[in-house]
N, C-alpha and C positions, 0 to 999 in steps of 0.2 A: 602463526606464532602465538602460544600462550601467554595470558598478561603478566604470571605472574612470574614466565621464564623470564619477558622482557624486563621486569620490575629488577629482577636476579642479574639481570647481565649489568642494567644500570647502578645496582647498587655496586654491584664490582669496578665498574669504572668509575665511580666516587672516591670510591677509597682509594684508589690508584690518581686521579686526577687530585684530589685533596691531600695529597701530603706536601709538608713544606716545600723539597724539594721540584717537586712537578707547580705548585703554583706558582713558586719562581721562574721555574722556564717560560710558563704560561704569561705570567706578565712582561716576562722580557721578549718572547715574541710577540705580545700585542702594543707593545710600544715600539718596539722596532720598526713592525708591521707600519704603524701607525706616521712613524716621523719618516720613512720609504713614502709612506703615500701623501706625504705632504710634498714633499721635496720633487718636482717635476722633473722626468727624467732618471728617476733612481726605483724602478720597478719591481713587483716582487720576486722575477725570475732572478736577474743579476744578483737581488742580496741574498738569496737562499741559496745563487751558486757562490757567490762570494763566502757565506758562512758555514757550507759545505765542511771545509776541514775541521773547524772548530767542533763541530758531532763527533766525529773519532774519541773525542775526549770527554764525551757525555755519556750516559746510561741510553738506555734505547728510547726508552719512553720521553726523557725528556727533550731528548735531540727531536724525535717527531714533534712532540708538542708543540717545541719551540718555532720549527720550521712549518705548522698548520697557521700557526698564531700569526705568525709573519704575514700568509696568504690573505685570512680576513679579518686580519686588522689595517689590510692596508686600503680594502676595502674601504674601512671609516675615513681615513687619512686622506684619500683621495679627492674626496668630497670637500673638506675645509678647503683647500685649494683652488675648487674647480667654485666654488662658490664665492670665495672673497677674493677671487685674482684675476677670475676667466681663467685659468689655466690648470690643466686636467692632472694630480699628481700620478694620476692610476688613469691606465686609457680607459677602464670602465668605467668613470665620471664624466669622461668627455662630454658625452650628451644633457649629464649635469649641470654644465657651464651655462645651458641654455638659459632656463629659467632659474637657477642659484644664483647664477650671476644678476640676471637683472632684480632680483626680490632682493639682493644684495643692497641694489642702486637706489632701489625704493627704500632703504634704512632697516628690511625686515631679515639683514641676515641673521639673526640669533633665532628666530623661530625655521628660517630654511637649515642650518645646521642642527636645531633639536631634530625636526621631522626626519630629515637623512638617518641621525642614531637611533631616532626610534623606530624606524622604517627599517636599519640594516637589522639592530636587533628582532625584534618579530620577526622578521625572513631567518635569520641567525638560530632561534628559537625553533621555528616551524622545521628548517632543513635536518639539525640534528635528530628532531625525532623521528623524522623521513628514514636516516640513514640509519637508526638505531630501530626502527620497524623494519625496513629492507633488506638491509646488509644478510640476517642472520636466514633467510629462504635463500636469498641470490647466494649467499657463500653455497648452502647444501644442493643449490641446483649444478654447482660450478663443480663441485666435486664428483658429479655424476658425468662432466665431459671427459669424453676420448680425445687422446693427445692429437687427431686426427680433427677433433671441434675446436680445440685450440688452436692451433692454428692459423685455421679459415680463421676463426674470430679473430684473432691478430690480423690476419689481411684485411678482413672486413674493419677495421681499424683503422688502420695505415689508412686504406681507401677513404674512410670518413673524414680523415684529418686531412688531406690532400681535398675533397673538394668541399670543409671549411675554413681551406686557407687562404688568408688575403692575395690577391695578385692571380701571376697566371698559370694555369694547372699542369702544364709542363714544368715550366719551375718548382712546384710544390713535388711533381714526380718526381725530377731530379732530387731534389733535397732528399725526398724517401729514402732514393735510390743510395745516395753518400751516406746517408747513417747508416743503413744496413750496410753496407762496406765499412766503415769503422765499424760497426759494431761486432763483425769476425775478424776484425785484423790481429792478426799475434799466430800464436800457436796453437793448431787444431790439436784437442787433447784427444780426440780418437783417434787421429791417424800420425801426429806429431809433424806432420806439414808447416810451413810456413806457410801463413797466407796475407799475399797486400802489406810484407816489410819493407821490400827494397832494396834488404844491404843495411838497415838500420838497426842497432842492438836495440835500441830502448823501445823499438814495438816489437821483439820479439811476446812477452810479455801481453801483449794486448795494449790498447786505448783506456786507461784510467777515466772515470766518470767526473772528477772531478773538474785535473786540467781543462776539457771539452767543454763541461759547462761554465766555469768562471770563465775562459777562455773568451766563447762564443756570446754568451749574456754578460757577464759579467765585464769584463775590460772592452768589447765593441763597445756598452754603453759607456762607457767613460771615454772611449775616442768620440762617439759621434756627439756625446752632450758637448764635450771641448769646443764642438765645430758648430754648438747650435748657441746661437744668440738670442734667447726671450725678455721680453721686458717681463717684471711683476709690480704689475703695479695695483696695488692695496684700494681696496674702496674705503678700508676702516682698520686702524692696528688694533679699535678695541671694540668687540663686539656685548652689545645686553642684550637683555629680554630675550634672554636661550628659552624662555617655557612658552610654547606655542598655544595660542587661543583655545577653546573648545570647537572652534567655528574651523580653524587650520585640520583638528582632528579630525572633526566630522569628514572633513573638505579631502584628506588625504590616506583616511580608513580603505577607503574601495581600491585605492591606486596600491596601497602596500602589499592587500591580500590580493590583486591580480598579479602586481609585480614579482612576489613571494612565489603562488605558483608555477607562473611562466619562469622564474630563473631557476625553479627548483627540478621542472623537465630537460630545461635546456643546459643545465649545469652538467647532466651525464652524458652528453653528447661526444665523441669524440672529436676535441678541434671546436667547441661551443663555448663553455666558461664564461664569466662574467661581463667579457665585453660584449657578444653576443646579446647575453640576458638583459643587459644594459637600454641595448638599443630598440631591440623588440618592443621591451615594457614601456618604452615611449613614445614609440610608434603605436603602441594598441592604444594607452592613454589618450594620444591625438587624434585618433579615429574615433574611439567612442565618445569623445566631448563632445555637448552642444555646442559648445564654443572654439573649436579646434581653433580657430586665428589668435586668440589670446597665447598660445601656447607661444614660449620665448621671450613675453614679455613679462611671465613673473607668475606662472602659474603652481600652486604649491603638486599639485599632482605630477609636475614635472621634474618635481626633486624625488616626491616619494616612492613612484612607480620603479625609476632606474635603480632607485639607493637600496629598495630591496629585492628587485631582482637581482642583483650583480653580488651581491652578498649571500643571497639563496642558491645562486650558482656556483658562488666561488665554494661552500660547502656540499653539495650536491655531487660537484666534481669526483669530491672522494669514494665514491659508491663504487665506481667499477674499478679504481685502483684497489682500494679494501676488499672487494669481494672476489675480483676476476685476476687482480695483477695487472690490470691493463691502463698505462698512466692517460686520460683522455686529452690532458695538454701538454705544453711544457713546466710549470709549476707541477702537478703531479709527477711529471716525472722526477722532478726535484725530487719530491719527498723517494718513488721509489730509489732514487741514488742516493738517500740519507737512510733508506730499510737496507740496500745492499751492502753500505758503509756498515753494519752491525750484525753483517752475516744474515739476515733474514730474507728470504726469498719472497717476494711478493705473491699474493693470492690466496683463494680461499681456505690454506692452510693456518694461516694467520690466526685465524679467530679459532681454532680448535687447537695451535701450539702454544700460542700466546695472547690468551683470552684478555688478561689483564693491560698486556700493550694496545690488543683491540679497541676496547672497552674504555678503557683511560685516555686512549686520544679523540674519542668520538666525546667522552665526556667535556672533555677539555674544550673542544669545542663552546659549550655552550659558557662554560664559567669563563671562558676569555672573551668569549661576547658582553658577557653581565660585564666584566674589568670595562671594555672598551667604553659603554656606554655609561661608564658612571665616572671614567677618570678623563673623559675627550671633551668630553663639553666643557666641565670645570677649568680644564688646560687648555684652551684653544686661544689663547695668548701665546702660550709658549710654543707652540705649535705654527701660529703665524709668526713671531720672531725669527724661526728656522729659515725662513726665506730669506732671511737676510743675510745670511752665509752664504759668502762667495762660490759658485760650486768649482772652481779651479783650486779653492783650499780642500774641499772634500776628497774629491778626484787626486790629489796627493797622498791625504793619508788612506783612504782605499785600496791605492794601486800596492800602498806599503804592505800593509797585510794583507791583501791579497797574496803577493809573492813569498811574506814570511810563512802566511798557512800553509800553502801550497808546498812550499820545501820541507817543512814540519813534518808531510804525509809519510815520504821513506826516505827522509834526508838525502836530497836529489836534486841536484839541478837539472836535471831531465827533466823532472816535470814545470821548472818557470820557464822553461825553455819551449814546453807543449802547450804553456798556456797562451806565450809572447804569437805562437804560431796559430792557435786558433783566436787569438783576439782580434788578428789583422786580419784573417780568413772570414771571419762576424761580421769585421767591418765592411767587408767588399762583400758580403752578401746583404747587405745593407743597400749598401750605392747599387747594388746589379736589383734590387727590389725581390730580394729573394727572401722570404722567411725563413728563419733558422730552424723555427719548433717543428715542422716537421722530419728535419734530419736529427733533434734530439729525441724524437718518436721513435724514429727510425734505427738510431743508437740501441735506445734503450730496448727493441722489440726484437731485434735481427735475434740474437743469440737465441734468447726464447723460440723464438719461430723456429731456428733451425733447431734448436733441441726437442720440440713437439713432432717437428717433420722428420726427422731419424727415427724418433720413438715410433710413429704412426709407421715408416714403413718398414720399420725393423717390424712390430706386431702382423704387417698385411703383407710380410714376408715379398717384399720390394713392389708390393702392387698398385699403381695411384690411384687406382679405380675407389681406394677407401673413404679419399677425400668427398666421393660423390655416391657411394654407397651410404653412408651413416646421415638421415636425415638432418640432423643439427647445423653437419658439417655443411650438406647443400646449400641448405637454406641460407647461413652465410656469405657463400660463393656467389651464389644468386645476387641476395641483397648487395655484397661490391660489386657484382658485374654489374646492374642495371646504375647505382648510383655513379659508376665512373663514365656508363653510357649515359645516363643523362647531362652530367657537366659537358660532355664534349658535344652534345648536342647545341648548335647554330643557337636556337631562341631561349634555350635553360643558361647557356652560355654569356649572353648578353645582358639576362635578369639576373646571373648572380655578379659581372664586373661592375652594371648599375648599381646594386643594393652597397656593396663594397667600396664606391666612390661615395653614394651617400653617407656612408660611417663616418669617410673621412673626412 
């Protein structure tokens, strides 16, 4: 890519990202982002499905904006939490609480909360110009695949996110397997079939994205936080000394740039994201110390290494959703069901129909980073006060607009009715230790899938043989087969349910 194309695309999403109305979105999702990731228990899938509706009513650009801003800013948010309470707002801080928590006890929280911001920003910094150097070869490589590469690459997807899903790989297939069943249920529009209604009018139509997701994220967590009982208990309501020594810099420079680029790899993983990047980068941190035993009692590399992986990833993410259409988590797929809400199809069209949406939320990125780290520290008062809300008060007004958005969509009680049903559906996949995100994968990929896999054998004129003719497409096929062979493999098997208890 040309520096002075690159310079060209950026200046375009300046102007798009700097007008009044997008810095607004921008700062209203990075405080949003920000008090979700204080607030334990209130994550950023559930409020991006919960604000789902509210987009309908916004411009395109600023409803993505809003809903990027959400994802890392909650990133920051996470962190005050997991450092002044022990308790993780954002499960990518969990490993946080380690050493945050104790440099807490020792009186040095305001220099572990600078290094967090300045750790997420520089990862924050670094990931954008990743995706803004990337994005624009991976879109022209993507526009060169056969609906026959597409595909495969969706399975080879699915396949990733099933074996980095927590718990057990049957379970995680299952779940596949239900999203792609909601994901064609309604009316086949090429042949005018029913498929998977029942006898019910309101899935003639299809499964709406939104019900499913606030549904499933969005009201499960509000039954299961109801049923969970945490203490918070405060080291300090008032935190000084936020500007970290020269000796903390030095001390936590190598841990940021290792953490930066391991979450900045692991962020495009399908089924990887932040908590992933989280845990890795503290795991390398504790391997390369001379000191690995000190770790957990207060080691500042064990704030910065996680704070900027998990924020390098949680941007990183966006790479294959922006370039390929393929959401690698459930937060992406959020955003693809806020690009679908505004008619936009996801993938490497994107950036050649609507360069300006492109370009303006990758920008946006970065100036809601700068917000983050210049308005989070100052406020990190008001920030710990939020803990002091009851969350049975929240969990009310939530659940209110929750169901006011939702009937908002086609003035409908059909749909609070699809939310009431997948919220209790969320919840018992919760208690069965099921993951949901890969049935919202699964959702979000079926249609696609089948619409690539008609295209491929309408062109190969009904032959399957194409899928394994056109190199790209093998080579996908390949790579899920062996990675689904090696999860069910006896010893690969037992080293990833170990690594996955260790998380938790």
């Amino acid at each position: 890519m040309e520096l002075s194309s690159l310079f060209d695309n950026l200046a375009l999403g300046f102007s798009v990202a700097l007008t009044l109305q997008n810095l607004f979105w921008c700062l209203v999702g990075a405080v949003v982002g920000t008090a979700i990731g204080v607030l334990p228990g209130v994550g950023p899938v559930a409020t991006m499905a919960l604000l789902l509706p509210v987009t309908y009513y916004l411009p395109a650009e600023g409803a993505l904006i809003m809903l990027a801003g959400i994802y890392y800013g909650a990133q920051y948010g996470g962190s005050t939490t997991a450092i002044l309470v022990n308790l993780p707002g954002e499960s990518s801080s969990v490993v946080t609480c380690l050493d945050g928590y104790a440099m807490a006890r020792q009186g040095r929280a305001g220099p572990a909360l600078a290094i967090a911001a300045i750790g997420s920003f520089f990862a924050g910094t670094v990931a954008t110009f990743l995706i803004a150097v990337a994005a624009p070869p991976l879109t022209v490589l993507a526009q060169q695949f056969a609906p026959a590469d597409y595909c495969s690459l969706m399975v080879l997807g699915l396949v990733t996110a099933v074996v980095m899903a927590h718990g057990s790989v049957i379970k995680a297939l299952g779940m596949i397997f239900l999203g792609l069943l909601l994901g064609i249920c309604g009316t086949d529009v090429n042949t005018g079939n029913l498929r998977f209604t029942f006898g019910v009018d309101i899935l003639y139509d299809g499964i709406n994205f939104v019900p499913i997701a606030m549904g499933v994220f969005g009201l499960n967590e509000i039954m299961a936080n109801l049923t969970n009982k945490q203490r918070r208990d405060l080291v300090s309501s008032k935190v000084s000394g936020l500007m970290p020594t020269v000796k903390d810099l030095k001390e936590s420079f190598g841990a940021m740039v290792r953490g930066t680029a391991l979450g900045s790899v692991l962020g495009i993983l399908p089924g990887g994201g932040a908590v992933l990047a989280s845990f890795s980068a503290y795991t390398l941190e504790k391997r390369i110390s001379k000191t690995p035993e000190k770790f957990g009692t207060g080691m500042i590399q064990g704030v910065a290494g996680p704070e900027s992986a998990n924020n390098a990833a949680a941007q990183t993410s966006f790479i294959p959703m922006l370039t390929l259409g393929i959401p690698s988590n459930a937060v992406m797929a959020m955003m693809v069901g806020g690009m679908m809400i505004h008619g936009i199809v996801p993938g490497p069209q994107v950036m050649t129909e609507k360069p300006g949406l492109f370009w303006g939320m990758i920008v946006s990125m970065w100036v809601g980073n700068l917000m983050l780290v210049v308005f989070n520290l100052p406020l990190v008062g008001i920030w710990v006060k939020m803990l002091m809300v009851p969350y049975r008060l929240l969990s009310i007004a939530i659940l209110f607009f929750c169901c006011i958005g939702v009937y908002s969509l086609n003035n409908s009680a059909d749909e609070v009715l699809l939310i009431a049903f997948f919220g209790v559906a969320g919840y018992l996949f919760v208690k069965l230790d099921c993951e949901p995100a890969p049935m919202l994968l699964g959702f979000i990929l079926g249609p696609l899938m089948e619409t690539y896999l008609r295209r491929a054998m309408l062109l190969s004129r009904g032959d399957p043989y194409v899928f394994v003719e056109r190199p790209l497409s093998l080579a996908f096929l390949i790579i899920a087969a062996v990675l689904l062979l090696m999860v069910i493999l006896p010893f690969i098997r037992r080293a990833r349910e170990k690594a996955f208890v260790e998380e938790g």
